[in-house]
C-alpha positions as protocol buffer text, in pm:
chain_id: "A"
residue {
  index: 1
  type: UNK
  ca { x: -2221 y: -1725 z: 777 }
}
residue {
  index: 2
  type: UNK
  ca { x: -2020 y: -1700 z: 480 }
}
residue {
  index: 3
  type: UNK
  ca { x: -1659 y: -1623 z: 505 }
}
residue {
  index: 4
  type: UNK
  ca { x: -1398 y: -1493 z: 186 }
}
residue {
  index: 5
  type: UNK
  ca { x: -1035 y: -1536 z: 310 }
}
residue {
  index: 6
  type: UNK
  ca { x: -692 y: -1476 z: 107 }
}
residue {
  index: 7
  type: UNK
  ca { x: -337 y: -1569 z: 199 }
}
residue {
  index: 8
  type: UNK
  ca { x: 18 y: -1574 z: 4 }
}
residue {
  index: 9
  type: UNK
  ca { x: 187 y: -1909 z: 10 }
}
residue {
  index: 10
  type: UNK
  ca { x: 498 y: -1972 z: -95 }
}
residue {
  index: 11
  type: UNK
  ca { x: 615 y: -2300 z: -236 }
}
residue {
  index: 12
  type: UNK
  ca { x: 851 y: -2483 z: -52 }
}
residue {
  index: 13
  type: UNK
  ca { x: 925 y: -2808 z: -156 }
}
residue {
  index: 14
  type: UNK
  ca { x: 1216 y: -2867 z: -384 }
}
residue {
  index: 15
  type: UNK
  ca { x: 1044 y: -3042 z: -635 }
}
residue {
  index: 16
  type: UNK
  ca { x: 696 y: -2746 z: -640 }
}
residue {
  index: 17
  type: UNK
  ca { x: 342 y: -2801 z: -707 }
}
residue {
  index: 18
  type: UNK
  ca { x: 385 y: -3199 z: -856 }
}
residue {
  index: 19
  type: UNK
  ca { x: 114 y: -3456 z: -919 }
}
residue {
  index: 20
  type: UNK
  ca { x: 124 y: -3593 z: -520 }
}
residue {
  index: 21
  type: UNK
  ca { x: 128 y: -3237 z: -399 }
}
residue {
  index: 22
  type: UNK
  ca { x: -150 y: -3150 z: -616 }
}
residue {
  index: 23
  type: UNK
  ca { x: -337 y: -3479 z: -524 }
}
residue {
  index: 24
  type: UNK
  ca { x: -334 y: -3343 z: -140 }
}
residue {
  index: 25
  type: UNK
  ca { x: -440 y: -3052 z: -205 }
}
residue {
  index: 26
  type: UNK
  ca { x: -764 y: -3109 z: -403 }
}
residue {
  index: 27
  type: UNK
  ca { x: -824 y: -3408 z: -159 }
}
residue {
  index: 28
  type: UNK
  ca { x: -773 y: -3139 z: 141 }
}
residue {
  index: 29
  type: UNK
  ca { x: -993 y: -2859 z: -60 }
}
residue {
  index: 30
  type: UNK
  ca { x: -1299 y: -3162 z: -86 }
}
residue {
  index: 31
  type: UNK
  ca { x: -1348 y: -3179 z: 236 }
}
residue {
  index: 32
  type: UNK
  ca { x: -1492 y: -2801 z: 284 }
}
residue {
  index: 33
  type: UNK
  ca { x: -1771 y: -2628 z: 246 }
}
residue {
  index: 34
  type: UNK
  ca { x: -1557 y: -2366 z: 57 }
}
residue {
  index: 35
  type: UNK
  ca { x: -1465 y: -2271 z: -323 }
}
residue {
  index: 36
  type: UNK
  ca { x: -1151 y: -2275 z: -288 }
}
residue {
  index: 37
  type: UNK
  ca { x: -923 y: -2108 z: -600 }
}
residue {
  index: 38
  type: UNK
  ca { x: -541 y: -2108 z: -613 }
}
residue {
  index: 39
  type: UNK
  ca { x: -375 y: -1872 z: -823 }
}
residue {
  index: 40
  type: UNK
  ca { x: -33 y: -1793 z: -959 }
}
residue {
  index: 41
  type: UNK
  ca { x: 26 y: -1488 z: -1180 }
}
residue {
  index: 42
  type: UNK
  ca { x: -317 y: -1432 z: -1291 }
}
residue {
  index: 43
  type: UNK
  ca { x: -426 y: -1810 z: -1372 }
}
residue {
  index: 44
  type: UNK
  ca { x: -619 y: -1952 z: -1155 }
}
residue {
  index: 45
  type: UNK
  ca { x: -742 y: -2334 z: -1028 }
}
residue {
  index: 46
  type: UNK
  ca { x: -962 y: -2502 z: -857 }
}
residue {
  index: 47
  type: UNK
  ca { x: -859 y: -2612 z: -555 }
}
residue {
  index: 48
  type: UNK
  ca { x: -1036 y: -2965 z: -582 }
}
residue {
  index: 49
  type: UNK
  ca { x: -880 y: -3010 z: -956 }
}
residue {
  index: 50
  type: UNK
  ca { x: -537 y: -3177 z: -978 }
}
residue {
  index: 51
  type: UNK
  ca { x: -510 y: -3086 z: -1337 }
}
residue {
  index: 52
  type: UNK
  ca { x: -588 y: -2701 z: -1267 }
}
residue {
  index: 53
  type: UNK
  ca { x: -338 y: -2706 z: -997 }
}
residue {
  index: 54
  type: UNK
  ca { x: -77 y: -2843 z: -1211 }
}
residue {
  index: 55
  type: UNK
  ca { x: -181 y: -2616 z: -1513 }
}
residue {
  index: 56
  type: UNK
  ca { x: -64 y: -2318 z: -1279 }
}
residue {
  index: 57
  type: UNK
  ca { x: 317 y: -2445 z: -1324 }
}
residue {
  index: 58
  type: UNK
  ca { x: 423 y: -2356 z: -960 }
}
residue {
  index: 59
  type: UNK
  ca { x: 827 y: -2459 z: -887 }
}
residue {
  index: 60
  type: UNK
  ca { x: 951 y: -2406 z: -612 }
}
residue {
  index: 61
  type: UNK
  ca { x: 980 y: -2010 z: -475 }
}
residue {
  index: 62
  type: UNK
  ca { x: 709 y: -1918 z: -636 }
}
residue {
  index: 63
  type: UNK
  ca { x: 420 y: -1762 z: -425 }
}
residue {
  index: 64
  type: UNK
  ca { x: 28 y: -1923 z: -442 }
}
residue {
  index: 65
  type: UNK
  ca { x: -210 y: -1676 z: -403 }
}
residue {
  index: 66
  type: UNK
  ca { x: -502 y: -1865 z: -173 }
}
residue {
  index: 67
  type: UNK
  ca { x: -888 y: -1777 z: -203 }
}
residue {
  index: 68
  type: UNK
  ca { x: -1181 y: -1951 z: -59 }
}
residue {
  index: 69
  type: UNK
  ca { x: -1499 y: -1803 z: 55 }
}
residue {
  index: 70
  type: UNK
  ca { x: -1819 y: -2034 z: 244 }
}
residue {
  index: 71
  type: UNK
  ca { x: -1890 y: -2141 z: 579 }
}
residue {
  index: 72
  type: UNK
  ca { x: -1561 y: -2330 z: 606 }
}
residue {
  index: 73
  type: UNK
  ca { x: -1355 y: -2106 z: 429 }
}
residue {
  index: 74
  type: UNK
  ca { x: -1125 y: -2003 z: 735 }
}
residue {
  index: 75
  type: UNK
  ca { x: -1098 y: -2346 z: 810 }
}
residue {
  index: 76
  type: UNK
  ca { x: -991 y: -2455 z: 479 }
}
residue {
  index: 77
  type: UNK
  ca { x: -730 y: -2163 z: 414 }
}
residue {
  index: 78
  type: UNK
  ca { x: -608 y: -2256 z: 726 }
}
residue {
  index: 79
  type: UNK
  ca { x: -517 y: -2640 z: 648 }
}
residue {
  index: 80
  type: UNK
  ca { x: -391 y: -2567 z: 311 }
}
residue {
  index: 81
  type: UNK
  ca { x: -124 y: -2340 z: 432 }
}
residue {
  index: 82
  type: UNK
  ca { x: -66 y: -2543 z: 700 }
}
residue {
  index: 83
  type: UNK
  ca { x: 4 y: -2808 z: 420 }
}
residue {
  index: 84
  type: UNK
  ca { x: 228 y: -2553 z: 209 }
}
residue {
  index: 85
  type: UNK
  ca { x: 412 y: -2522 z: 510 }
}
residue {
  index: 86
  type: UNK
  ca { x: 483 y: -2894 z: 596 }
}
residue {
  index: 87
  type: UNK
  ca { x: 629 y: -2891 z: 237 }
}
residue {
  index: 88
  type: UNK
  ca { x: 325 y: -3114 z: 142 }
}
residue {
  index: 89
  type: UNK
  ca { x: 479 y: -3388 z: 372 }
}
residue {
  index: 90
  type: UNK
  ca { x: 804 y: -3463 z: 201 }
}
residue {
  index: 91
  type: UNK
  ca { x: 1170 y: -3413 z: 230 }
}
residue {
  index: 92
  type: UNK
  ca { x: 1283 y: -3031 z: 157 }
}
């Protein structure tokens, strides 16, 4: 069964979508069966590229629009807002 999911995320951390955030994300978004595309104010990146994600130029406040559709696509949605809202596992 093939799933398509969306979610709003906003970012938290203090310093925004930054090389090590990006890194956890595309190594989160590999492990899914599940194209996963983030998007901020009409540009969009793939989930499993750290050089898309930083191309979208996210500080913090600004809100990530989440898309992934394939068998694991709840499942993957699901841990990448789950990362958003650990602040990507740092301080504020």
């Amino acid at each position: 069964m093939t799933e398509n999911l969306e979610t709003r995320l906003p970012v938290l951390n203090r310093l925004g979508l930054h090389a090590r955030a990006a890194a956890k994300i595309a190594l989160l978004a590999s492990r899914f069966q599940a194209d996963i595309i983030l998007e901020r104010d009409g540009v969009q990146a793939d989930a499993r590229s750290i050089l898309d994600i930083l191309g979208l130029g996210c500080p913090q406040g600004v809100e990530v629009r989440v898309r992934a559709q394939g068998p694991e696509a709840e499942q993957a949605v699901e841990a990448i807002a789950d990362l958003f809202w650990r602040h990507f596992g740092e301080q504020g």
